[in-house]
LUMMAR-854844 format. One line per 2 residues: number of its first residue (from 1); their letters; for each residue x, y, z of C-alpha. Coordinates in nm, 3 decimals. Layout:
NUM) A) X/Y/Z | ...
END
This chain:
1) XX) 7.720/12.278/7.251 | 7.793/12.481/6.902
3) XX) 7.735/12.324/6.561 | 8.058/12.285/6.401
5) XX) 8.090/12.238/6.006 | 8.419/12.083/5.916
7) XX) 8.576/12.050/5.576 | 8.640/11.686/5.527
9) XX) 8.851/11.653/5.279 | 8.894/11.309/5.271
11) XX) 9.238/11.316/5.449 | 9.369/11.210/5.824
13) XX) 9.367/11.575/5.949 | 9.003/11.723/5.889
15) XX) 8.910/11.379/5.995 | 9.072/11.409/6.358
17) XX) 8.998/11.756/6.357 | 8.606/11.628/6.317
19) XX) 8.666/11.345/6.584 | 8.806/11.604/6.815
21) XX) 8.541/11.855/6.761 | 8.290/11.594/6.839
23) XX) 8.468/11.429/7.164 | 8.494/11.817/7.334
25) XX) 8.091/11.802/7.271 | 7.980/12.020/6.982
27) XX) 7.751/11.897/6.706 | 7.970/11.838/6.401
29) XX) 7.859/11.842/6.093 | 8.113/11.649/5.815
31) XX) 8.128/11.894/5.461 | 8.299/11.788/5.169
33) XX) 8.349/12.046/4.908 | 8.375/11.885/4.562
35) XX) 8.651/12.130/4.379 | 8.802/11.926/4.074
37) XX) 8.781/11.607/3.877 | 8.996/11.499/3.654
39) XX) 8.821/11.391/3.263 | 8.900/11.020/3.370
41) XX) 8.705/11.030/3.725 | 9.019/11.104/3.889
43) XX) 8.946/11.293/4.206 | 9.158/11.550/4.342
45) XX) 9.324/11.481/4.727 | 9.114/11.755/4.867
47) XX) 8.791/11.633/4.799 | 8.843/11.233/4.807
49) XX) 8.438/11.179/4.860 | 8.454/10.816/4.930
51) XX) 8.703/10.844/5.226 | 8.559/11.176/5.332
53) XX) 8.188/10.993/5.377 | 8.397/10.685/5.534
55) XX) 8.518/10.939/5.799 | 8.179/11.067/5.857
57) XX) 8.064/10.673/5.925 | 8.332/10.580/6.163
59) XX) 8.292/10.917/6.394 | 7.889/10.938/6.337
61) XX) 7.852/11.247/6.206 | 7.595/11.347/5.924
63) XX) 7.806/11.403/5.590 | 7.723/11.670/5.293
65) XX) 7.907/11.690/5.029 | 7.876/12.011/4.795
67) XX) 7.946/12.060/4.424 | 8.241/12.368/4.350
69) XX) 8.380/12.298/4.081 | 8.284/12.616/3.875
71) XX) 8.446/12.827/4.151 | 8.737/12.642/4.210
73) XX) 8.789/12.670/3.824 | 8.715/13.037/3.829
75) XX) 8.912/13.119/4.105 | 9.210/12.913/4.146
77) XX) 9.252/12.698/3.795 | 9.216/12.927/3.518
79) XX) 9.439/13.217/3.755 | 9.689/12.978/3.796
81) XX) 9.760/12.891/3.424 | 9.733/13.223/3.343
83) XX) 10.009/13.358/3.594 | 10.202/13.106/3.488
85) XX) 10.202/13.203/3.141 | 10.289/13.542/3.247
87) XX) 10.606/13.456/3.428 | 10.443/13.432/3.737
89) XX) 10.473/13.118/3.999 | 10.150/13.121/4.200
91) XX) 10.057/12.989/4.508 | 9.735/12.829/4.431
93) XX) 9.630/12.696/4.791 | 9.642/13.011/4.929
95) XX) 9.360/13.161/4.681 | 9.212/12.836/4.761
97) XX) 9.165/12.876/5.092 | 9.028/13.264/5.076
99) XX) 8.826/13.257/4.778 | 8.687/12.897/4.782
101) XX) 8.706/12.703/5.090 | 8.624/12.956/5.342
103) XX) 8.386/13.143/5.107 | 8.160/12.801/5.060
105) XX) 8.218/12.672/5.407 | 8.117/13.005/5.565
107) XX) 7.796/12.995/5.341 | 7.709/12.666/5.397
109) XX) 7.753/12.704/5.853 | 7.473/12.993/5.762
111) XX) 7.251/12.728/5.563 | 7.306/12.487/5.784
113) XX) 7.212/12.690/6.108 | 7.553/12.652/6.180
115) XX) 7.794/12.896/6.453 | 8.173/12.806/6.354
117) XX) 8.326/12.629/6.084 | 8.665/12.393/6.175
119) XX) 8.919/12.247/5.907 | 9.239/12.015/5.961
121) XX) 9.492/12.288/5.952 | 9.810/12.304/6.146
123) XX) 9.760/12.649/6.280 | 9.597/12.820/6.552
125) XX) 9.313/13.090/6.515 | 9.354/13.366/6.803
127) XX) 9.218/13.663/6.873 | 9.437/13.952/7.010
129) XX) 9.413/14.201/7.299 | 9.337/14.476/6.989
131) XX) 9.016/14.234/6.940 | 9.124/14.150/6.609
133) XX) 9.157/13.793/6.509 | 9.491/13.618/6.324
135) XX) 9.638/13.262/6.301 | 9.976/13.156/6.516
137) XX) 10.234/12.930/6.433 | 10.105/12.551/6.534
139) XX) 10.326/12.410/6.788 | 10.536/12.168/6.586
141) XX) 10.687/12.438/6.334 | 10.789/12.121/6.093
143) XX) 10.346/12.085/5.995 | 10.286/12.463/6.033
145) XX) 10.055/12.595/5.755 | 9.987/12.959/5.848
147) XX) 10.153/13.041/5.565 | 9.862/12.961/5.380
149) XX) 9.601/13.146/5.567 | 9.695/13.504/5.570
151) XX) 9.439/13.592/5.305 | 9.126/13.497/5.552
153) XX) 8.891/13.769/5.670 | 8.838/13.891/6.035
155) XX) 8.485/13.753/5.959 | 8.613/13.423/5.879
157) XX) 8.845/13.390/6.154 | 8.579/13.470/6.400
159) XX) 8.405/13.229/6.327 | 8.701/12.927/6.257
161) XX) 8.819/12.665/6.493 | 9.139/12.463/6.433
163) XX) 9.172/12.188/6.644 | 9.524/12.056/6.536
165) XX) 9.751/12.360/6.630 | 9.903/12.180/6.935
167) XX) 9.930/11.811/6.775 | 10.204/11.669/6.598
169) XX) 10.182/11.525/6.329 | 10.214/11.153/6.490
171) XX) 10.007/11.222/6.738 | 9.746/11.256/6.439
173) XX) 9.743/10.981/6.314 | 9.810/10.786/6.642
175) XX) 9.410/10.909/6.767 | 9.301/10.834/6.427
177) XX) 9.370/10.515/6.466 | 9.266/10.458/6.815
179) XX) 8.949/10.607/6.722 | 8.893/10.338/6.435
181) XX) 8.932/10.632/6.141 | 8.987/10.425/5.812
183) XX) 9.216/10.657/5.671 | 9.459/10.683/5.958
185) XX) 9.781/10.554/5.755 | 9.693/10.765/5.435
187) XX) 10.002/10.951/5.278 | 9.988/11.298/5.291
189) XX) 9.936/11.469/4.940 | 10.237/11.688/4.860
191) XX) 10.150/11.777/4.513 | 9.870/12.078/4.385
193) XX) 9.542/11.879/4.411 | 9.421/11.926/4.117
195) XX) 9.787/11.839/3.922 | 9.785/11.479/4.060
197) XX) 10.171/11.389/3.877 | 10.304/11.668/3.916
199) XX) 10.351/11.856/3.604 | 10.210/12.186/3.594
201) XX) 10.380/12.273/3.243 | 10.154/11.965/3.066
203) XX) 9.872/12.076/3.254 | 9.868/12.396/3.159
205) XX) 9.926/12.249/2.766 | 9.610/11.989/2.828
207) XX) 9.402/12.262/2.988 | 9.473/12.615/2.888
209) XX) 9.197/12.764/2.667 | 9.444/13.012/2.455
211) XX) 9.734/13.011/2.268 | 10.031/12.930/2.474
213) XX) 10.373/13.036/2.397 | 10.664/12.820/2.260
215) XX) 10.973/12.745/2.268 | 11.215/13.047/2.354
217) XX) 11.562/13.180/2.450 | 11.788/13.186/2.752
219) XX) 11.967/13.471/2.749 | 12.220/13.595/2.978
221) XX) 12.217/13.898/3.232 | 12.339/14.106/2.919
223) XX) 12.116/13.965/2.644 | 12.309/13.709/2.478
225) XX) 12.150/13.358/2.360 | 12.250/13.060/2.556
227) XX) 12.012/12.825/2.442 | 11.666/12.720/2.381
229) XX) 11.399/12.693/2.671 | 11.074/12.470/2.624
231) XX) 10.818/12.788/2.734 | 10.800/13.020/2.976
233) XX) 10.538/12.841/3.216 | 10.808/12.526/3.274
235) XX) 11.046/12.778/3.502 | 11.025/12.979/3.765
237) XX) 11.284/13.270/3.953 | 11.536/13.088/4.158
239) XX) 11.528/12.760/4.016 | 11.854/12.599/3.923
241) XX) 11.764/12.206/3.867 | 11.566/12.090/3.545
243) XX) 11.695/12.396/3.318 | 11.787/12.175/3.049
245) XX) 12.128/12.355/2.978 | 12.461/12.345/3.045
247) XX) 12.710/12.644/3.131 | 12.976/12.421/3.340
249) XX) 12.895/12.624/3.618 | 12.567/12.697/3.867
251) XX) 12.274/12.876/3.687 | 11.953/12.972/3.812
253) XX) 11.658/13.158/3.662 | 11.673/13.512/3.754
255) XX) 11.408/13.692/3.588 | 11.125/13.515/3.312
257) XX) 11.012/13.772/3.033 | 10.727/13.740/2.847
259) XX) 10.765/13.984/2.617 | 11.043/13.850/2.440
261) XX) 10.941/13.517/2.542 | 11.298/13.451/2.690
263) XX) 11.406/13.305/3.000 | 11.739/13.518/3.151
265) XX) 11.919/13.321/3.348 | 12.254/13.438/3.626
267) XX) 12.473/13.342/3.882 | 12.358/13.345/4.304
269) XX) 12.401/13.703/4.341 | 12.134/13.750/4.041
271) XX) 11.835/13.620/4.282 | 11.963/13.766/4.578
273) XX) 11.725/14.044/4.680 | 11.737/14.237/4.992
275) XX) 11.336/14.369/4.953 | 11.038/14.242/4.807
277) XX) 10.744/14.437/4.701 | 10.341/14.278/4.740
279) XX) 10.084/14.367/4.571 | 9.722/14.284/4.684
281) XX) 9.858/14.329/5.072 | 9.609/14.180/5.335
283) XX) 9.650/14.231/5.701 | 9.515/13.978/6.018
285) XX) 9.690/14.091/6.323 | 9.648/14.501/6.288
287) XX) 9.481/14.697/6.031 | 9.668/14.783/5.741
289) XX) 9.898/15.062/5.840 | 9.951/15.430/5.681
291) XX) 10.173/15.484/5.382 | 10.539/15.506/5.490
293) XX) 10.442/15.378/5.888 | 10.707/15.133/5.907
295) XX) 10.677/14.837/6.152 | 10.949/14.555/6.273
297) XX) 10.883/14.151/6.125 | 10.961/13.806/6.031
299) XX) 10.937/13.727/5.700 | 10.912/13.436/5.485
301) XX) 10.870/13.439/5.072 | 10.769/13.104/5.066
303) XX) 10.624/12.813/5.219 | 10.911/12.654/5.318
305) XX) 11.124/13.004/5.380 | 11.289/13.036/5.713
307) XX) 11.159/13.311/5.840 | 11.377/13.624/5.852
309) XX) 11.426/13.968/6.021 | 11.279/14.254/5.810
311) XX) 11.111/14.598/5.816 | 10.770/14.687/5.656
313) XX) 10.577/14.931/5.499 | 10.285/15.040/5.281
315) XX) 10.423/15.259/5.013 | 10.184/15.521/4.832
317) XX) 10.068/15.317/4.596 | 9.861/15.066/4.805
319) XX) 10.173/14.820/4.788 | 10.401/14.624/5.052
321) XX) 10.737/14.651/5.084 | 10.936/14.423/5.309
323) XX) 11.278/14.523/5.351 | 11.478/14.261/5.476
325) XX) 11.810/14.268/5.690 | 11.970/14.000/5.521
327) XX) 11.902/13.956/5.134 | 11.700/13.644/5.042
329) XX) 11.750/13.395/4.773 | 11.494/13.348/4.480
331) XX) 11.205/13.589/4.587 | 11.007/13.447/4.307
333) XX) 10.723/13.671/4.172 | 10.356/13.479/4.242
335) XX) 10.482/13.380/4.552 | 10.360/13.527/4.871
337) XX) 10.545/13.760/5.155 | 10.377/13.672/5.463
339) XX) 10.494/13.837/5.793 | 10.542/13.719/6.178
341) XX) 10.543/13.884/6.497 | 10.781/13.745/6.743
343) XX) 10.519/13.528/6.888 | 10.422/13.341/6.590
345) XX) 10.103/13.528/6.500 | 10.072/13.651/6.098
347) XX) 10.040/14.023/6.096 | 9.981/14.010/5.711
349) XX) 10.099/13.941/5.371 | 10.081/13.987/4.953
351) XX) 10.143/13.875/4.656 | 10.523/13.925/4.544
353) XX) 10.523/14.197/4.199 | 10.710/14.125/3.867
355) XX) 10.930/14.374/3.883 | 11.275/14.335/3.929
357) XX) 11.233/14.395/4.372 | 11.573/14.574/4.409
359) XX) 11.475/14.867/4.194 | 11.156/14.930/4.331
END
């Protein structure tokens, strides 16, 4: 029998993923990590405390729940509004999850004497016949949230369990409920947890601590004014809908720049891009290879991105690039590039640059 800490969070997925833990035998320990509240008590869906101390009740499990707000504001709020502000469209769960939830639950299974921490991810944690460790696509594709893990540690994933990588997403919530868990007809959040309705532009107005830009231009491809945008942080690279203008034909944000404070807008083939390039690369399934080494993948440049065939490489200067065979739509910088083998494990990923990816 191990001691298991999971991160309740309040939801129906750590809370089966506790339930589970405890039916194969371990001694689970139920940890909610407190990350954001809003100035009106409003509590963000990853740290719901009432539900998340409900959970613990109904399975028997002793429940702490830990204060982290100050990180979560260092690490993942204040980064996020200021990407956005510089043209970037960040992914904030993913800093989340490395620099905040695995940080405080891996300090917390050494307070609490404990050997392996657990959450309610859709993923699988494996370890490799090179003995290193990476996660592998869950086995119904439709919940998979690898994606969102390939900035862990080897350290980390060591010492992670994730129960739900063969479940479905029905099958969830149908042991939930057999198991008398009060929250097993919740709604999934599909939102940013701490931007409850939505709107990451008036957040970022409410919240931001600096100046923040107005109202600017949308320019063409070749400079000229088409209009007026409403600031820089209410777009991002490949979007289309919401722009607010009208050229009587399709128009998507190609490129965001923040020195002019304009937003340049194009036609398809203006966010097609047949490579990306990452900055702050991180690598799970084989250590980071040499500059130039290239290596066969899968790629995806966001969370909901088909993966697709590609080649990779480290260049010289400590950056990705992923190469792919078709070109991809709307490779929007602040996103991540996170790359498959054929069997579903993440060999690595980074952060997609600024710069304009076909002329690197």
């Amino acid at each position: 029998m191990k001691r298991v800490l999971v991160g309740l969070s309040g939801g129906v997925d750590s809370a089966v993923a506790a339930y589970l833990l405890k039916q194969e035998g371990h001694d689970v320990v139920g940890v909610m990590l407190r990350t954001w509240m809003s100035d009106d008590g409003q509590e963000s869906r990853c740290c719901e405390i009432d539900d998340a101390k409900a959970i613990a009740d109904a399975i028997g499990i002793p429940f702490h729940p830990f204060n982290c707000t100050g990180v979560f504001n260092d690490k993942v709020i204040q980064p996020f509004m200021e990407q956005y502000l510089q043209g970037l469209t960040p992914n904030p769960c993913i800093f989340c999850n490395r620099y905040v939830k695995w940080e405080r639950l891996m300090y917390y299974m050494k307070v609490l004497k404990g050997d392996y921490i657990a959450t309610g991810h859709y993923a699988k944690v494996v370890k490799l016949d090179n003995g290193r460790y990476t996660v592998r696509n869950a086995e119904h594709i439709e919940k998979d949230q690898t994606y969102m893990l390939y900035r862990l540690t080897q350290e980390e994933l060591a010492a992670t369990l994730m129960p739900l990588g063969k479940y479905s997403k029905d099958e969830v919530r149908a042991i939930a409920a057999k198991a008398g868990v009060p929250v097993a007809d919740k709604p999934d959040s599909q939102e940013i947890c701490f931007i409850p309705d939505d709107d990451h532009a008036g957040f970022i107005r409410s919240n931001y601590p600096g100046k923040i830009p107005g109202e600017g231009n949308f320019v063409d491809t070749k400079g000229n004014v088409l209009g007026t945008h409403k600031g820089v942080m209410c777009y991002t690279v490949g979007q289309r809908k919401g722009l607010g203008i009208a050229l009587g034909k399709p128009a998507y944000v190609c490129r965001i720049d923040t020195e002019k404070n304009e937003v340049v807008i194009g036609d398809i083939d203006d966010i097609m891009s047949d490579t990306v390039v990452c900055e702050l690369p991180n690598f799970l399934s084989m250590e980071a290879p040499l500059p130039g080494e290239e290596f066969r993948c899968r790629a995806r440049i966001r969370y909901h991105h088909e993966p697709a065939e590609a080649v990779a490489c480290m260049t010289d200067e400590g950056k990705l690039r992923i190469k792919f065979s078709t070109p991809v739509k709307g490779a929007a910088p602040g996103q991540s590039a996170v790359m498959y083998d054929d069997e579903g494990n993440v060999i690595g990923g980074g952060v997609i640059c600024k710069e304009r990816q076909n002329e690197l």
